[in-house]
PASEBA-1860 file (N, C-alpha, C; in nm, 3 decimals):
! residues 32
1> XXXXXXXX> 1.166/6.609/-0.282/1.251/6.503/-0.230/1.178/6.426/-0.119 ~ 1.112/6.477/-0.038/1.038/6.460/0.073/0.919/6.345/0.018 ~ 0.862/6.419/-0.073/0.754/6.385/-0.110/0.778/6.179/-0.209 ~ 0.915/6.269/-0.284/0.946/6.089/-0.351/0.982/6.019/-0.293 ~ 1.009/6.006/-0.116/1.109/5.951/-0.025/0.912/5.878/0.026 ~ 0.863/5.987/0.045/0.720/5.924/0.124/0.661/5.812/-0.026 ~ 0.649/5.833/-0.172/0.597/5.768/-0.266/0.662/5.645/-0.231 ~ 0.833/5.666/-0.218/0.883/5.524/-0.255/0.812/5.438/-0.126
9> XXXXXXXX> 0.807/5.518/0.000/0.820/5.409/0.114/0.683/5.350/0.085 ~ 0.573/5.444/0.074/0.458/5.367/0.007/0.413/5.220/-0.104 ~ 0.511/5.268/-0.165/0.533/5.192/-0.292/0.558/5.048/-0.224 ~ 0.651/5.091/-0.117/0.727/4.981/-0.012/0.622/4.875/0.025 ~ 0.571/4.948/0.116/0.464/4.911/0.190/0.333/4.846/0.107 ~ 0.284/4.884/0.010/0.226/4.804/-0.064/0.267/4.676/-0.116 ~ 0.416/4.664/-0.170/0.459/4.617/-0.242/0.475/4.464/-0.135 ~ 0.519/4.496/0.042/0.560/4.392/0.117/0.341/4.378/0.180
17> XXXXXXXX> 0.288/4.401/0.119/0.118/4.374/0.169/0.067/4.302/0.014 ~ 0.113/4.341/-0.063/0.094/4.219/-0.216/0.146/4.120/-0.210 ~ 0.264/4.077/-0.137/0.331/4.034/-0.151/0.277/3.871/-0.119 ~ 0.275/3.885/0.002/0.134/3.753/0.035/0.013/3.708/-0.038 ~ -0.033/3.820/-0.084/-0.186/3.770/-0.151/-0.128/3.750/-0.322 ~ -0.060/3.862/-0.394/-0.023/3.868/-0.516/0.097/3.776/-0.514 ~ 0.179/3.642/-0.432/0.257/3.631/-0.478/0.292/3.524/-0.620 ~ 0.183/3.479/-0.624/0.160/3.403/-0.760/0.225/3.507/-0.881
25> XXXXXXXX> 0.151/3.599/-0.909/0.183/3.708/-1.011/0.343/3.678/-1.011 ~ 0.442/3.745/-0.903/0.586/3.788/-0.920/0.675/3.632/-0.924 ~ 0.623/3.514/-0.852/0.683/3.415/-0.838/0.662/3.353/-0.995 ~ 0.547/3.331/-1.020/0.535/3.263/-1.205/0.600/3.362/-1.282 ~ 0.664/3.473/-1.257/0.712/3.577/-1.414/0.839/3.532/-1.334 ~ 0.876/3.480/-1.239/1.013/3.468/-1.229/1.051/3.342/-1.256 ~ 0.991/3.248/-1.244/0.963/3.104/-1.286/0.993/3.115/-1.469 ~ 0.903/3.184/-1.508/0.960/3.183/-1.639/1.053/3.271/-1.663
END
């Protein structure tokens, strides 16, 4: 539990540091 609580926040944290450089990727698949 510990351990999927630390994956997700990771997951987090990557996800809001892509977010700036990768946001082309998530903004065009939402676009279409």
């Amino acid at each position: 539990m510990c351990i999927l609580y630390a994956n997700l926040l990771i997951f987090f944290i990557l996800f809001l540091i892509a977010g700036p450089y990768k946001k082309d990727g998530f903004a065009y698949t939402k676009q279409i």
